[in-house]
HTML snippet that shows the backbone in 3Dmol.js (N, CA, C, O; Angstrom):
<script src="https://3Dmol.org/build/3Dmol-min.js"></script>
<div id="view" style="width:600px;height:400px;position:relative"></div>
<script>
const pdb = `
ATOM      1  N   UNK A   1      38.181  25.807  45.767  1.00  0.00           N
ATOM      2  CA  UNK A   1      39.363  26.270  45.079  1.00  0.00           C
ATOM      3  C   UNK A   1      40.565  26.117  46.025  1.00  0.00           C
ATOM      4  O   UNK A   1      40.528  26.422  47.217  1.00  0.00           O
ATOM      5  N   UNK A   2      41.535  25.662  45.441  1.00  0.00           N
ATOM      6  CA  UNK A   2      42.749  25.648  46.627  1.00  0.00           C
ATOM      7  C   UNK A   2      44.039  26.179  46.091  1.00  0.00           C
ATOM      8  O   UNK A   2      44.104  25.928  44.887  1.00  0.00           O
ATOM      9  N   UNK A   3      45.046  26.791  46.511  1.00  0.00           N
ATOM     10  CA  UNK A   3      46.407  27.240  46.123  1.00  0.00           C
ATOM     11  C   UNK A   3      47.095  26.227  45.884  1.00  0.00           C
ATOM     12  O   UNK A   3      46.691  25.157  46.341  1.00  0.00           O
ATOM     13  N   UNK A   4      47.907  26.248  45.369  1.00  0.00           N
ATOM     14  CA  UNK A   4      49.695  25.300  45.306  1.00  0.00           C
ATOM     15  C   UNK A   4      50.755  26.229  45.340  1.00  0.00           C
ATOM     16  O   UNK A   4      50.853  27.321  44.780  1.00  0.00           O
ATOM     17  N   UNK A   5      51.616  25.566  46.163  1.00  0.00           N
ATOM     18  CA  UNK A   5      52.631  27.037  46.772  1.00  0.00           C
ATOM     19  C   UNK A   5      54.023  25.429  46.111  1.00  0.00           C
ATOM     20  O   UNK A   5      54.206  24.313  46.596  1.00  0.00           O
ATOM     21  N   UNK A   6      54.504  25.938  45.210  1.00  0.00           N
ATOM     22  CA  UNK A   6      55.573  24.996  44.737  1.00  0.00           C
ATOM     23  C   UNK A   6      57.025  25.383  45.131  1.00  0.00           C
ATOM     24  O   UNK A   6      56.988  26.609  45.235  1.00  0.00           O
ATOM     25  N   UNK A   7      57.946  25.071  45.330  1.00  0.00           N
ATOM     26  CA  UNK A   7      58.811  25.403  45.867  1.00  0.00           C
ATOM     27  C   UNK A   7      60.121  24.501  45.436  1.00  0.00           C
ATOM     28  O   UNK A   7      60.430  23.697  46.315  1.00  0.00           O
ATOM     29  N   UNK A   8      60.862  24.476  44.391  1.00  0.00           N
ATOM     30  CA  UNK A   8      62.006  24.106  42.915  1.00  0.00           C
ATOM     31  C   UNK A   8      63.576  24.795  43.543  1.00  0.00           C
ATOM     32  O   UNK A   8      64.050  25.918  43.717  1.00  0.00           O
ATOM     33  N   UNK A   9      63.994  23.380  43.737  1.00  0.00           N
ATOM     34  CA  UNK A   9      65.602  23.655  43.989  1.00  0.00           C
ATOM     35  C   UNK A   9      66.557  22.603  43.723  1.00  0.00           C
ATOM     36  O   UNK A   9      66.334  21.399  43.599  1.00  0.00           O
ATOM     37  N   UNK A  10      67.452  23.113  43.667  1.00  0.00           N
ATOM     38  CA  UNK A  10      68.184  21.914  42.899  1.00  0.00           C
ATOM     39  C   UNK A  10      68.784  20.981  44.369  1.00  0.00           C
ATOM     40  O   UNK A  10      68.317  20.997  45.508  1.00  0.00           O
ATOM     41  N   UNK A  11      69.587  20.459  44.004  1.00  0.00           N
ATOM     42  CA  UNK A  11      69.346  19.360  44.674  1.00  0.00           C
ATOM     43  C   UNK A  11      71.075  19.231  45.057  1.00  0.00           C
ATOM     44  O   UNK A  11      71.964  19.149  44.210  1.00  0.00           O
ATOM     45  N   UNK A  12      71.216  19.238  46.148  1.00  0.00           N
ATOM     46  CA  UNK A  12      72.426  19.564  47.192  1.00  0.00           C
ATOM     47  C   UNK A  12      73.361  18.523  45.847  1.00  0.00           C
ATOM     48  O   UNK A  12      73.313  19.298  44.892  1.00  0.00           O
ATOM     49  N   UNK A  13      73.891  17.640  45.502  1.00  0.00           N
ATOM     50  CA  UNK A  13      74.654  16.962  45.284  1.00  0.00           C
ATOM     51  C   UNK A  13      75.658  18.152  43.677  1.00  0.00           C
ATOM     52  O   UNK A  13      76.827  18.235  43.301  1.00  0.00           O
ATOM     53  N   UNK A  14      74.064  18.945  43.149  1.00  0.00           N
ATOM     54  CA  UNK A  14      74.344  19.034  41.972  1.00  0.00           C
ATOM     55  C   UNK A  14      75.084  20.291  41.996  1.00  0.00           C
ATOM     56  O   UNK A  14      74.555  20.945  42.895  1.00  0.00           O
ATOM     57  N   UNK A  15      76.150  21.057  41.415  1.00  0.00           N
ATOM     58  CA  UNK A  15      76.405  22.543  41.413  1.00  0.00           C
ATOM     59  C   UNK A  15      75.568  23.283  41.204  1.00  0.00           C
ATOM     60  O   UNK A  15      74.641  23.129  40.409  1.00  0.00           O
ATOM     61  N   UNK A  16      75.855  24.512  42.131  1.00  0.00           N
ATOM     62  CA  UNK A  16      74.968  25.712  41.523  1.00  0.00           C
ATOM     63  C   UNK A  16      75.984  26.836  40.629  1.00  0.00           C
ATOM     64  O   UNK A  16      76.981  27.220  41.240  1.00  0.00           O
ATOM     65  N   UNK A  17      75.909  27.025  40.131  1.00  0.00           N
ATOM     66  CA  UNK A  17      76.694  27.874  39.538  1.00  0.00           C
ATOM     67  C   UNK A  17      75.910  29.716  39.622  1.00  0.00           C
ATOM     68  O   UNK A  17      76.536  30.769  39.745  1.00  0.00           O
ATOM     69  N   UNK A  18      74.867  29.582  39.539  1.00  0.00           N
ATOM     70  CA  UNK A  18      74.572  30.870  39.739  1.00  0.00           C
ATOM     71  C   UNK A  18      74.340  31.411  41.634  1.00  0.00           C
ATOM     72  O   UNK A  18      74.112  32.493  42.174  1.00  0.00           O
ATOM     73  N   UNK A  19      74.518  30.219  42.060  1.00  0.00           N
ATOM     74  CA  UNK A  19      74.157  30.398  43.799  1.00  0.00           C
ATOM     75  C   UNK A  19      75.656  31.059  43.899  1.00  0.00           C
ATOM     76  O   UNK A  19      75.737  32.200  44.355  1.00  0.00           O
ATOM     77  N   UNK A  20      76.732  30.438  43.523  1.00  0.00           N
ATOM     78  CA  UNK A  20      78.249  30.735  43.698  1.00  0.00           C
ATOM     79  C   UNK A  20      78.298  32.000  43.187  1.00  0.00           C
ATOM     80  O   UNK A  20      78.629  32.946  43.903  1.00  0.00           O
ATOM     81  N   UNK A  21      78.052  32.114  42.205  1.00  0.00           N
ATOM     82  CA  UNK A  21      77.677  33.764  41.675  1.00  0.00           C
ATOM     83  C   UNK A  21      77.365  34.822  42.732  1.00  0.00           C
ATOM     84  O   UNK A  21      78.214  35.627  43.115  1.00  0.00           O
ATOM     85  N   UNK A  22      76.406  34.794  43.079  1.00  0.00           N
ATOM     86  CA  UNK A  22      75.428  35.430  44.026  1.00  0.00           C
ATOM     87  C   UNK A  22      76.269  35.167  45.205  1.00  0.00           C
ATOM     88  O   UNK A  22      76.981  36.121  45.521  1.00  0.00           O
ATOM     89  N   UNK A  23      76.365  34.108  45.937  1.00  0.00           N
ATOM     90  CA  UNK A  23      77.595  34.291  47.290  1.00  0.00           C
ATOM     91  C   UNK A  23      78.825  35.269  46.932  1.00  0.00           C
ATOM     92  O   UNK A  23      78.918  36.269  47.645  1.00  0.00           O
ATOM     93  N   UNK A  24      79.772  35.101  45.920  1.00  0.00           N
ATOM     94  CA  UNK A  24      80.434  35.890  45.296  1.00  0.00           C
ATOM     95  C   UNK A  24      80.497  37.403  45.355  1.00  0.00           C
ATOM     96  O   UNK A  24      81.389  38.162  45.733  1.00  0.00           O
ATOM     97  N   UNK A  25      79.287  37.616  44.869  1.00  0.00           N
ATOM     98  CA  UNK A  25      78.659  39.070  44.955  1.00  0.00           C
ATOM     99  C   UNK A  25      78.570  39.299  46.220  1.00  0.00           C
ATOM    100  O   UNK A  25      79.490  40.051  46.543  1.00  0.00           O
ATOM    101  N   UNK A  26      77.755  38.955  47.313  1.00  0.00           N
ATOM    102  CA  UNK A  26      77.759  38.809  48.720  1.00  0.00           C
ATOM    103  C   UNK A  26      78.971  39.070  48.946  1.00  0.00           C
ATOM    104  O   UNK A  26      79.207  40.252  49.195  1.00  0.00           O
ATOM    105  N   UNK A  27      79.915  38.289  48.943  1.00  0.00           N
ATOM    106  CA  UNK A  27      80.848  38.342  49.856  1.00  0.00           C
ATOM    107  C   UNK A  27      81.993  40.023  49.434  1.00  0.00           C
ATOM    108  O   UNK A  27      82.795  40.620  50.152  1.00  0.00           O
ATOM    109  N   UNK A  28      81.636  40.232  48.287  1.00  0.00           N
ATOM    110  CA  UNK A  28      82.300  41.338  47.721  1.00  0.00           C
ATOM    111  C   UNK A  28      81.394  42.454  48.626  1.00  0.00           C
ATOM    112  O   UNK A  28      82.019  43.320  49.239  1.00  0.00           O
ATOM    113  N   UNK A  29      80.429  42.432  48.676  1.00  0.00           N
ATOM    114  CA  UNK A  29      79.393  43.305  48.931  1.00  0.00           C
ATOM    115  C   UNK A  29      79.994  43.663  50.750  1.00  0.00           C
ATOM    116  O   UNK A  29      79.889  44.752  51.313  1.00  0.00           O
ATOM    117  N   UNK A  30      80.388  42.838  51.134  1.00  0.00           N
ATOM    118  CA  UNK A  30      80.778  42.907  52.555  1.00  0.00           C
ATOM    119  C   UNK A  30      80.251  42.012  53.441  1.00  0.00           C
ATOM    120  O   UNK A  30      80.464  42.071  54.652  1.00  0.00           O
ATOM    121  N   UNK A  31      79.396  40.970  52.764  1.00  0.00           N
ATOM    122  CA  UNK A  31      78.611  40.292  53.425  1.00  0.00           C
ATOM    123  C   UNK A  31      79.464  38.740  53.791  1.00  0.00           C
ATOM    124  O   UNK A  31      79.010  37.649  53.446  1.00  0.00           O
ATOM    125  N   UNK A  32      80.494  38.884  54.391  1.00  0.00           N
ATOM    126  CA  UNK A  32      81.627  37.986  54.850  1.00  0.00           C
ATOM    127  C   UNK A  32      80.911  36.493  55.457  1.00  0.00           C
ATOM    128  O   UNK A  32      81.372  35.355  55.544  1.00  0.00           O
ATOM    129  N   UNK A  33      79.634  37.054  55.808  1.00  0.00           N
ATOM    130  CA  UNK A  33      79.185  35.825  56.291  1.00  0.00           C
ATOM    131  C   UNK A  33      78.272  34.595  55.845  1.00  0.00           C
ATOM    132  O   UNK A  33      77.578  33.763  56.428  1.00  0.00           O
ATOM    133  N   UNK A  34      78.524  34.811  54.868  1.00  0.00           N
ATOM    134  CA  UNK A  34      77.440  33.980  54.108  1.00  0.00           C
ATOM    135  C   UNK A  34      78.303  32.622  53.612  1.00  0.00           C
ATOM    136  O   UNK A  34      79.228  32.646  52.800  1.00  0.00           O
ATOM    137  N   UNK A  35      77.808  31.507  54.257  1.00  0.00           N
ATOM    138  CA  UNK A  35      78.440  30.593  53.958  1.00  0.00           C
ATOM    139  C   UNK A  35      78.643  29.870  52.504  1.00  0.00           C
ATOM    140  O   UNK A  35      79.747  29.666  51.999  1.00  0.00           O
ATOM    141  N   UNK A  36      76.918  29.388  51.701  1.00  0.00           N
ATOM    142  CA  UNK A  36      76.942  29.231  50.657  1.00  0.00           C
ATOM    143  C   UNK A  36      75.536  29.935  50.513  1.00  0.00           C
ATOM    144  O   UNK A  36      74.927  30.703  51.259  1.00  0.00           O
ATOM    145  N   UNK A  37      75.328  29.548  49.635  1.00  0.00           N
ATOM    146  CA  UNK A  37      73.792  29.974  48.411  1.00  0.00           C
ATOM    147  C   UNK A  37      73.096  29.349  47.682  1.00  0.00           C
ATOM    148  O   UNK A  37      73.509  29.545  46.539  1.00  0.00           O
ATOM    149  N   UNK A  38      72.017  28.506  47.678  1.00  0.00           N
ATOM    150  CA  UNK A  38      71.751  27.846  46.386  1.00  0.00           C
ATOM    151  C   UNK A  38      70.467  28.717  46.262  1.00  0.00           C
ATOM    152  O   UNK A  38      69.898  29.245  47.218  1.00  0.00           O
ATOM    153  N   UNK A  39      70.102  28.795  45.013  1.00  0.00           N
ATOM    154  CA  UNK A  39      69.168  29.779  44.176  1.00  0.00           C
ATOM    155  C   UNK A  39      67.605  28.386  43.689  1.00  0.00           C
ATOM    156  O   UNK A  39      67.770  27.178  43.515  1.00  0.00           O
ATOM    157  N   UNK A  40      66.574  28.985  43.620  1.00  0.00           N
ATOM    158  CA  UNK A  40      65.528  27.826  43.415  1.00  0.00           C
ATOM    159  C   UNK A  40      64.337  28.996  42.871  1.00  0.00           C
ATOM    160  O   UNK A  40      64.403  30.224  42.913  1.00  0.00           O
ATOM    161  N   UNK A  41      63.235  28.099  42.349  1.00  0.00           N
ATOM    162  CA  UNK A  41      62.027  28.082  42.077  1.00  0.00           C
ATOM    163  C   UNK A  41      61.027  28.589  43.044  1.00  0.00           C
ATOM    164  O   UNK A  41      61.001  27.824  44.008  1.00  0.00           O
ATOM    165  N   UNK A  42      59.870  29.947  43.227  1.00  0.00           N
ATOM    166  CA  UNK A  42      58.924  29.747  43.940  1.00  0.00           C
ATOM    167  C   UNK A  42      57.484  30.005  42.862  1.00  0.00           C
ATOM    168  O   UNK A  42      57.217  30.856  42.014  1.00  0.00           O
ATOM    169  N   UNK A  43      56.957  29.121  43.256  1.00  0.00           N
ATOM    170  CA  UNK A  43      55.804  29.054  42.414  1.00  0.00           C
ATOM    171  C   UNK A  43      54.411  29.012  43.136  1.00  0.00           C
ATOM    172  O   UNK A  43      54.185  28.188  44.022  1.00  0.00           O
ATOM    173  N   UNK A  44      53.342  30.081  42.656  1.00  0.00           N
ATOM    174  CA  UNK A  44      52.190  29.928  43.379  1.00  0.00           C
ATOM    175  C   UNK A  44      51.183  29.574  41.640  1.00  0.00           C
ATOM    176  O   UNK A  44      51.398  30.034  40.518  1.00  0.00           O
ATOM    177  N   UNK A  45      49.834  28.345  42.249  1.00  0.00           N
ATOM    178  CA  UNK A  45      49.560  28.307  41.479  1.00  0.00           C
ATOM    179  C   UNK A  45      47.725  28.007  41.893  1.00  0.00           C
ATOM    180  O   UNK A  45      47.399  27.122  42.685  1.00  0.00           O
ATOM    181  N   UNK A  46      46.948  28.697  41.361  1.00  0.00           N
ATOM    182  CA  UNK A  46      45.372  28.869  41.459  1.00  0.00           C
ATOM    183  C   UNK A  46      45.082  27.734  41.261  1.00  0.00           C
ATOM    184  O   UNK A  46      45.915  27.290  40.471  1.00  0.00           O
ATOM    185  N   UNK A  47      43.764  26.352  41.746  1.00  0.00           N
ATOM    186  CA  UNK A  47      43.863  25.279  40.955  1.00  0.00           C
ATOM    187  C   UNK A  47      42.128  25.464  41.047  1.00  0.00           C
ATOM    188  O   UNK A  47      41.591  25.880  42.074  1.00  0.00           O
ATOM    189  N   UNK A  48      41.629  25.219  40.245  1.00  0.00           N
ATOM    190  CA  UNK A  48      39.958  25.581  40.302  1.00  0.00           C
ATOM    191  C   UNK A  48      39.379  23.264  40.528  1.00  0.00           C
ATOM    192  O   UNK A  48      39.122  22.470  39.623  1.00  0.00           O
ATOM    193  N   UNK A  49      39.413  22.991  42.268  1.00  0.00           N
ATOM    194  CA  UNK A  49      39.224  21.988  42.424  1.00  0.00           C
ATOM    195  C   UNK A  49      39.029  22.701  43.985  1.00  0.00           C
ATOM    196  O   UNK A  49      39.260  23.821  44.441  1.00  0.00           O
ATOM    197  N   UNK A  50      38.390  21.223  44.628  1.00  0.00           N
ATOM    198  CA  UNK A  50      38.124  21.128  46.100  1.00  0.00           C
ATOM    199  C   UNK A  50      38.795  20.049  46.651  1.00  0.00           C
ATOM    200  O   UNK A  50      39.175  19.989  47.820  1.00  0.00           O
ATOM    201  N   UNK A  51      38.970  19.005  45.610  1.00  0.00           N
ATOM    202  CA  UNK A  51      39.173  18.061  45.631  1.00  0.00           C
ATOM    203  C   UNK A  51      40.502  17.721  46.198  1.00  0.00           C
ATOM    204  O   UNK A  51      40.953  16.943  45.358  1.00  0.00           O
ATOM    205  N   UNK A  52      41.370  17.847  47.110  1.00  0.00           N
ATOM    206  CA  UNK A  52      42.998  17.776  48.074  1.00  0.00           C
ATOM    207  C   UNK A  52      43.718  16.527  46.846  1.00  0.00           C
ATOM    208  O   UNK A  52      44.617  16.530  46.006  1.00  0.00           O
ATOM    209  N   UNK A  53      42.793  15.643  47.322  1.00  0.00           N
ATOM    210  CA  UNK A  53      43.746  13.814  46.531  1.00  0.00           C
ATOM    211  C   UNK A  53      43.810  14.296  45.203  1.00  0.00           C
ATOM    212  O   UNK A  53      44.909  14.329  44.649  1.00  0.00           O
ATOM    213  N   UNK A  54      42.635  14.733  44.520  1.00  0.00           N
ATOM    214  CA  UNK A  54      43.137  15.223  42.854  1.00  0.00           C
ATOM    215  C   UNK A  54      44.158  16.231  42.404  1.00  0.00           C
ATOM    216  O   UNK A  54      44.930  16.176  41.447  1.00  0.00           O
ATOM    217  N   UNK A  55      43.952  17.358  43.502  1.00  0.00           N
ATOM    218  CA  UNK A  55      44.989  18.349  43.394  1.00  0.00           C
ATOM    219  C   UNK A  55      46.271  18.305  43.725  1.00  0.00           C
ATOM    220  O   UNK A  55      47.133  18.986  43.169  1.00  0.00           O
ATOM    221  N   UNK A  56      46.572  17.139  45.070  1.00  0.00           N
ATOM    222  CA  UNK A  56      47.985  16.835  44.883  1.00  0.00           C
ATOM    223  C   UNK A  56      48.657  15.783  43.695  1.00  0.00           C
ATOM    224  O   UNK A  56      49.830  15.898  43.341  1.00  0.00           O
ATOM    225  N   UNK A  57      47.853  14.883  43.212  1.00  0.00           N
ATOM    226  CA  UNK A  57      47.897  14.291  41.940  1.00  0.00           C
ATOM    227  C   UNK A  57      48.393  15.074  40.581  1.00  0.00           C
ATOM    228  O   UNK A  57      49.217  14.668  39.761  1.00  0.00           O
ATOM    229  N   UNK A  58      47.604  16.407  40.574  1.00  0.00           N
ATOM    230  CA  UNK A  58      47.795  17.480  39.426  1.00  0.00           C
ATOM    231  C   UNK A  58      49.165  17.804  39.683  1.00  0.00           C
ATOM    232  O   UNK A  58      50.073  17.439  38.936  1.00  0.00           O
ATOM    233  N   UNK A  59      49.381  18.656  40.986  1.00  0.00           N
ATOM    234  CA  UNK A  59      50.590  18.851  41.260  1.00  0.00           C
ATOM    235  C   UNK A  59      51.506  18.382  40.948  1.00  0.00           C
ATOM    236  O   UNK A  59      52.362  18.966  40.282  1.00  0.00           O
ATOM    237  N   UNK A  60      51.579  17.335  41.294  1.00  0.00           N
ATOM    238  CA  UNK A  60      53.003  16.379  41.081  1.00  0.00           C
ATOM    239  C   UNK A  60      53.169  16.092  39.676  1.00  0.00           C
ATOM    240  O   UNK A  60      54.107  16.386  38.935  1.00  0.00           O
ATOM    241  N   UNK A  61      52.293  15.580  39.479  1.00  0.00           N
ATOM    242  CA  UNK A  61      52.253  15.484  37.627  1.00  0.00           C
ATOM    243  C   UNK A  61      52.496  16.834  36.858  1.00  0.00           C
ATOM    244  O   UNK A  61      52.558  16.552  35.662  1.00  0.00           O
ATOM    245  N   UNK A  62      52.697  18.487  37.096  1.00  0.00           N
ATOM    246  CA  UNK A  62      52.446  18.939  36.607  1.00  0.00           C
ATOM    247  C   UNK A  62      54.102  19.448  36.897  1.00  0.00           C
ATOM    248  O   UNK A  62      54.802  19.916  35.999  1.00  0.00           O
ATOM    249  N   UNK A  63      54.605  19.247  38.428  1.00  0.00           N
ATOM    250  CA  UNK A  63      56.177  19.295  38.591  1.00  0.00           C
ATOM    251  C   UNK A  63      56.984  18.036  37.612  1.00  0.00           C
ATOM    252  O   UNK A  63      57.993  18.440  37.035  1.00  0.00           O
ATOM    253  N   UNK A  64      56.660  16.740  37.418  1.00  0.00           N
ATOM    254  CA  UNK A  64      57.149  15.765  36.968  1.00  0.00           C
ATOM    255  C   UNK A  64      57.725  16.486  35.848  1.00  0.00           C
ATOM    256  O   UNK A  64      58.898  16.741  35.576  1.00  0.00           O
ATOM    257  N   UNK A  65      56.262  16.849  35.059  1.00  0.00           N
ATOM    258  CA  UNK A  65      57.016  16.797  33.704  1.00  0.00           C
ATOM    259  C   UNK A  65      57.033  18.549  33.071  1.00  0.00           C
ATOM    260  O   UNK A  65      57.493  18.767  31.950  1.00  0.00           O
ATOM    261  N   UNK A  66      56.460  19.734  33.971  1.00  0.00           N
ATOM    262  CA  UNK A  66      57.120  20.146  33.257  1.00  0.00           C
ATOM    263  C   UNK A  66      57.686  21.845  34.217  1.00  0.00           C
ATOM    264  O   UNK A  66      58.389  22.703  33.684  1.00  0.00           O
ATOM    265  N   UNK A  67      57.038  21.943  35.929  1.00  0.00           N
ATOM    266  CA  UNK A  67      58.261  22.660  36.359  1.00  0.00           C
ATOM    267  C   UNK A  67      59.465  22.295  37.596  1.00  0.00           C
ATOM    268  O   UNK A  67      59.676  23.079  38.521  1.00  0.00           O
ATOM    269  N   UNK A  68      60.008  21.327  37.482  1.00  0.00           N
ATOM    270  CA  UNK A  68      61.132  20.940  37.995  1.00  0.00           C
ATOM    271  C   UNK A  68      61.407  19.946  36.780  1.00  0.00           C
ATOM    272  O   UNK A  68      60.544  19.369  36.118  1.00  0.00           O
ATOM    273  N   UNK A  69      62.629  19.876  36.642  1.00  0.00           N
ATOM    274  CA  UNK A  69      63.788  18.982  35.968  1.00  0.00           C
ATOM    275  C   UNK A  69      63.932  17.954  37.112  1.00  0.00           C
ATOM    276  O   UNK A  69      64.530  18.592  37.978  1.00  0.00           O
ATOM    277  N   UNK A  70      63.714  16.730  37.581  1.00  0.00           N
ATOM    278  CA  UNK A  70      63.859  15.923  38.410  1.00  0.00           C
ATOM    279  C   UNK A  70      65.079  15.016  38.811  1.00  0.00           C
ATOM    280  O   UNK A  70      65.418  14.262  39.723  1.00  0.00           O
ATOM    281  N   UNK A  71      65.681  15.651  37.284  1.00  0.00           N
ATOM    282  CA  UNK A  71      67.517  14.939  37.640  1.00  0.00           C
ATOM    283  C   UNK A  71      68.355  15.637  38.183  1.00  0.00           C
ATOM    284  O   UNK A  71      69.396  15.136  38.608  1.00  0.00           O
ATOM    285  N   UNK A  72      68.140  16.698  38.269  1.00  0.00           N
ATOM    286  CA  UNK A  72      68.768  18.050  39.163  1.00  0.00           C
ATOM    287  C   UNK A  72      68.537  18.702  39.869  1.00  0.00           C
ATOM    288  O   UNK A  72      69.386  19.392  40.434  1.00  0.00           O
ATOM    289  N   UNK A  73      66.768  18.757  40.220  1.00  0.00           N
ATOM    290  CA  UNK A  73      65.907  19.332  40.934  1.00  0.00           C
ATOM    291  C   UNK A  73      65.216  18.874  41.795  1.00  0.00           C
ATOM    292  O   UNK A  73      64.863  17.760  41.409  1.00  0.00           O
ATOM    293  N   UNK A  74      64.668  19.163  43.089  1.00  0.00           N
ATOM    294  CA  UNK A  74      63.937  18.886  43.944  1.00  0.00           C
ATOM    295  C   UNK A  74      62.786  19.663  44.481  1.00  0.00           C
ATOM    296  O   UNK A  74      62.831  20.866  44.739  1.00  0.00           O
ATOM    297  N   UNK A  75      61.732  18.874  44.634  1.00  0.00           N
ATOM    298  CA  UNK A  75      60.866  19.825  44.681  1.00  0.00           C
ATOM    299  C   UNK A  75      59.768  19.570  45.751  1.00  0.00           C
ATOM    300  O   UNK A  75      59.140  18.514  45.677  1.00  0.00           O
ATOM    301  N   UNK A  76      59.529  20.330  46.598  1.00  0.00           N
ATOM    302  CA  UNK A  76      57.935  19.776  47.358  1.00  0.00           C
ATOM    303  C   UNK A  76      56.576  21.074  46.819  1.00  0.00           C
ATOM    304  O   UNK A  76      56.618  21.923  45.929  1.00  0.00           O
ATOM    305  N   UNK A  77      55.525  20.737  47.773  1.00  0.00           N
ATOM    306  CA  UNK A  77      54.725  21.534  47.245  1.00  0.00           C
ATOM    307  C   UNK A  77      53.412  21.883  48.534  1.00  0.00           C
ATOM    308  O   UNK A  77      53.327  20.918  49.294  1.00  0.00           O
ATOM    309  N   UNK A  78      52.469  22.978  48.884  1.00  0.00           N
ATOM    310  CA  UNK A  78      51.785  22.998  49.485  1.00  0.00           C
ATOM    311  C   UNK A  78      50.375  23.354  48.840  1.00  0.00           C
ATOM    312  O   UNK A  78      50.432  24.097  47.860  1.00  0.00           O
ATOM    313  N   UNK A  79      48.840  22.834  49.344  1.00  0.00           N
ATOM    314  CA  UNK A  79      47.920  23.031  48.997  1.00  0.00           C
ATOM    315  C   UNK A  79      47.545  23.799  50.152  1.00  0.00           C
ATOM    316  O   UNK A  79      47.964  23.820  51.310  1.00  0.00           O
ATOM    317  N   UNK A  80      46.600  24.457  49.503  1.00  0.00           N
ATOM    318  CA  UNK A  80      45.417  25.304  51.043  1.00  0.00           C
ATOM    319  C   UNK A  80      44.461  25.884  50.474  1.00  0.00           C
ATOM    320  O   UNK A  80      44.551  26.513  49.419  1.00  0.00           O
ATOM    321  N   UNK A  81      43.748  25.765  50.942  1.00  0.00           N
ATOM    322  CA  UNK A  81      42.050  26.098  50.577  1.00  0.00           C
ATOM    323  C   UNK A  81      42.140  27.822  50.487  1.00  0.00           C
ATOM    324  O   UNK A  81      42.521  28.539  51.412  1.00  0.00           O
ATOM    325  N   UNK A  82      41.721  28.263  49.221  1.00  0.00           N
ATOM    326  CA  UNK A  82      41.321  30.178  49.323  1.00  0.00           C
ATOM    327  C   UNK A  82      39.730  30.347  49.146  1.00  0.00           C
ATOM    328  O   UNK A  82      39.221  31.467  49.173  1.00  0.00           O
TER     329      UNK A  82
END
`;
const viewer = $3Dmol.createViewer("view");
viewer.addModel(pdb, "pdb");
viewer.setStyle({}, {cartoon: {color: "spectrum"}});
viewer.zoomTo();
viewer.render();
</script>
């Protein structure tokens, strides 16, 4: 059995609009130092395999199409044996 630790963010070029939000708040808050913010995805996911090459295969195929948006999003991912 192995984990997937996914990890969904958008992708420096694109706006964040809710990261600006959240710095916003920060900086009201007193927190003067916060330069920017971007906001993302953490995803843990159970995969019932042993198999590393199949499970990073699943993975990616399973970010492709359906948790990262790939025109706005960026994404990597980690496996590890539980």
């Amino acid at each position: 059995m192995l984990k997937a630790t996914v990890y969904v963010t958008i992708k420096q070029n694109v706006l964040d609009p809710q990261g600006s939000a959240v710095q916003g708040a920060l900086h009201s808050m007193g927190f003067a130092e916060v330069g920017s913010v971007r906001i993302g995805k953490y995803l843990e996911l159970q995969l019932d395999t042993a198999d590393q090459g199949e499970a990073e295969a699943r993975v990616k195929a399973m970010c492709e199409k359906l948790l990262a948006n790939t025109v706005i999003e960026d994404y990597r991912y980690e496996l590890q044996a539980v």
